[in-house]
C-alpha positions in Angstrom: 20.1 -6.6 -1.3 21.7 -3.5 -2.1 19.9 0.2 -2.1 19.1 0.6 -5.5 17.1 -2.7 -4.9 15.4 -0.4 -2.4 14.2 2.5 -4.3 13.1 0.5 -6.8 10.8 -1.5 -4.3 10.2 2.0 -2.5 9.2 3.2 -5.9 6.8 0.6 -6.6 4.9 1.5 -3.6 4.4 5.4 -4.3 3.4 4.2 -7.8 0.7 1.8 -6.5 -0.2 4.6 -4.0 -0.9 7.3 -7.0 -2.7 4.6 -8.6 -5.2 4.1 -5.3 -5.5 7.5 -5.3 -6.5 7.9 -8.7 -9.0 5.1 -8.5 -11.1 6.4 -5.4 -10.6 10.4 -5.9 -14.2 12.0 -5.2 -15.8 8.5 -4.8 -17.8 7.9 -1.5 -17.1 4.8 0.5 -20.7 3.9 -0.6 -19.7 4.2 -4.6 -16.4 2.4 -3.9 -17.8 -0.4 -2.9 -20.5 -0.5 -5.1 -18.2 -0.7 -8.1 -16.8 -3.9 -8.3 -13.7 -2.8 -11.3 -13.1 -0.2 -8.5 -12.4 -2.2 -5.3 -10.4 -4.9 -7.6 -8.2 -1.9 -8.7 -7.7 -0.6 -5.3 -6.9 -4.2 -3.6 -4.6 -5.1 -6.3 -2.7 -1.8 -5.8 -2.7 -2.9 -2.0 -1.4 -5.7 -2.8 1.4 -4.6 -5.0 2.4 -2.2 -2.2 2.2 -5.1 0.6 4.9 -7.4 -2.2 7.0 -4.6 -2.4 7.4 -3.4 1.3 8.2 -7.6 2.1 11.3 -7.2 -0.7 12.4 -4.3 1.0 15.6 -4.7 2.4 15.6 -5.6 6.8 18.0 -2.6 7.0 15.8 0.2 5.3 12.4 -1.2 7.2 14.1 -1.4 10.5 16.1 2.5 10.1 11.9 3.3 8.9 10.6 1.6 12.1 8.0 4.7 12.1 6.1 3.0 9.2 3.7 -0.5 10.1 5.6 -2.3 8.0 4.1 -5.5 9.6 0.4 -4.2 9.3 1.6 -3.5 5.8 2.4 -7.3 5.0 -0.2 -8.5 7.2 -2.5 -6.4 5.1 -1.1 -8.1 1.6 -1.3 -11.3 3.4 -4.9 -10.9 3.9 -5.8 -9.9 0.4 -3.6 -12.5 -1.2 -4.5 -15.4 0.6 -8.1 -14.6 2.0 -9.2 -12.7 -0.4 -13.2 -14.2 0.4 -12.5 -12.3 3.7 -11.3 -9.3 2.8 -13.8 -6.9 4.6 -14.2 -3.5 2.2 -14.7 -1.4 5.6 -11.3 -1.9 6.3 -10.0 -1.7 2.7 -11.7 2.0 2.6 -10.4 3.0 6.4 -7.1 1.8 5.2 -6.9 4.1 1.8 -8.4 6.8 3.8 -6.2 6.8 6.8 -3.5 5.0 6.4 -2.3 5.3 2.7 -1.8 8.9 2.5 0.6 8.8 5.3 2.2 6.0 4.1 2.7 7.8 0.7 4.3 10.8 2.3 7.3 8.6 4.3 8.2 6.9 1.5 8.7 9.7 -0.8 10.6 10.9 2.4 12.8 7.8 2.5 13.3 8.5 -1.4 14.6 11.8 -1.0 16.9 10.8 1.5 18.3 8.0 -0.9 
């Protein structure tokens, strides 16, 4: 895979990441998971961001090692292929925690490339 593969992947992610944060901006945990259009937004975007980190070249995630990349897959794994036990708790703590940081590294990486 060569690096322009890479930014394109790494792209993908910070574009799925804009989305998420467009889709839960001032909503409450409560009113995300009341509104049904809202959570299948967000775990689609998850899941976009889970395909493109596993396309990602082995080189660029092991020189990232800082970023969960296996929580990451493990994350799209879990919304792709148990998607009746995909707990919203953790789909929430995940946007809230997790995704910001996430967002800020691979713009990072992208700057670098």
């Amino acid at each position: 895979m060569e690096a322009s593969d890479d930014r394109v992947y790494l792209r993908h992610i910070v574009d799925a990441i804009g989305k998420v944060e467009r889709y839960v901006f001032e909503v409450s945990e409560e009113e995300f998971g009341n509104d049904d259009m809202r959570v299948d937004g967000v775990v689609r975007e998850l899941h976009i961001v889970g395909e493109a980190a596993r396309r990602l070249s082995r080189k660029l995630r092991s020189e990232n090692n800082q970023i969960p990349w296996r929580k990451i897959l493990g994350m799209r794994n879990k919304l792709v292929h148990d998607y009746m036990g995909v707990d919203l708790k953790t789909v929430w703590k995940t946007v809230a925690r997790n995704v910001p940081q996430l967002k800020k590294q691979v713009v990072g990486i992208l700057e670098k490339k």
